[in-house]
N, C-alpha and C positions, 0 to 999 in steps of 0.2 A: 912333584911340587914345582920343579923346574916348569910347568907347562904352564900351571896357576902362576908361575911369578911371570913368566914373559906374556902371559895375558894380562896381568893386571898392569903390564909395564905397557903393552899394546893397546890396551885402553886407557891407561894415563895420555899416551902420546896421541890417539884420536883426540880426545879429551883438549891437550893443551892444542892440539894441530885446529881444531873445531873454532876453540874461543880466540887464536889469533885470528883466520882470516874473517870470525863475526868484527874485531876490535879493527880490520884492514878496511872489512866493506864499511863499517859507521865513518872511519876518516875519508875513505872515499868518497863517500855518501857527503858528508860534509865540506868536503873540497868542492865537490859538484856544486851545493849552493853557493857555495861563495864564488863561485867561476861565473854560474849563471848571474846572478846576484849583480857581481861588478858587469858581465857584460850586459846586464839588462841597465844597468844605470849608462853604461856609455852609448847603450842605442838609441835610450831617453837622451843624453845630450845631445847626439847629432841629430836627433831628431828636433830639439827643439833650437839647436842653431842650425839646421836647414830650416825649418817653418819662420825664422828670423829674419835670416836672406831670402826667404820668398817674400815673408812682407813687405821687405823694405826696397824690395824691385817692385811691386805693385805697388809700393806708396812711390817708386817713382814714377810708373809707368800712369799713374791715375795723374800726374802731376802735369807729366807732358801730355795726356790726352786733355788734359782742362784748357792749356796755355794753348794747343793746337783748337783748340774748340773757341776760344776768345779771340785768334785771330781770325779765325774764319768769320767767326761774328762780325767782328770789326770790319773786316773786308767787305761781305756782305754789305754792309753800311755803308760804307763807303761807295761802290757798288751800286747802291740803289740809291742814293743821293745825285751820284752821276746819271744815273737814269732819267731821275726828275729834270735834274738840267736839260739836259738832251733833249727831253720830251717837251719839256718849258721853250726852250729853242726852236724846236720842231713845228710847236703850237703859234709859236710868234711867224716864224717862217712863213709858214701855210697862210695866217690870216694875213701878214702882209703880201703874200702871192696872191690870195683871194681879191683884196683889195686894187690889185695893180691889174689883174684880169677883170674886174669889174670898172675899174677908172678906164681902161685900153678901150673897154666893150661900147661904152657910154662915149667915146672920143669918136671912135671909128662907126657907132648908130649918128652920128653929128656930121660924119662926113659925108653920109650916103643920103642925109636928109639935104648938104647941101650941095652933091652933084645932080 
């Protein structure tokens, strides 16, 4: 009888030994989600305060390539206004040189007509 009692004492103890670590892996198991859980929410925050400061360096960086792109314009303009002048200058130059090589040319056919 002795052998029947320390077996049914030895399958009690499998028995209670079995349903503790089933009751250890479900808490385990459950810690797992909630570990995962919180660190899946904090990889969402940094993820969406990194995506934050990126936008808001490209919204500054769109900002300074605008204000760089309107001075260049402006320059440009400015630029090619000066050009016009120049060329306006240029234009008068020449016709008054035209004019002083044709008055010289018209003097000095006068002078040969009258040596």
């Amino acid at each position: 009888m002795e052998i029947a009692a320390n077996m049914d004492k030895l399958s009690d103890e499998i028995q209670t030994s079995y349903d503790m670590r089933i009751r250890e892996l479900v808490e385990l198991t459950g810690n797992l989600h909630k570990t995962l859980k919180a660190f899946e929410k904090e990889r969402i925050r940094d993820f969406n305060t990194l995506m934050s400061n990126v936008k808001a360096s490209q919204a500054e960086r769109d900002k300074e390539v605008h204000l760089l792109l309107q001075g260049f314009s402006t320059e440009r303009k400015k630029i090619a206004a000066e050009l016009e002048k120049m060329a306006a200058s240029w234009n008068n130059l020449s016709g008054t040189m035209c004019r002083k090589r044709n008055s010289n040319s018209s003097r000095s056919r006068a002078k040969e007509t009258r040596v």
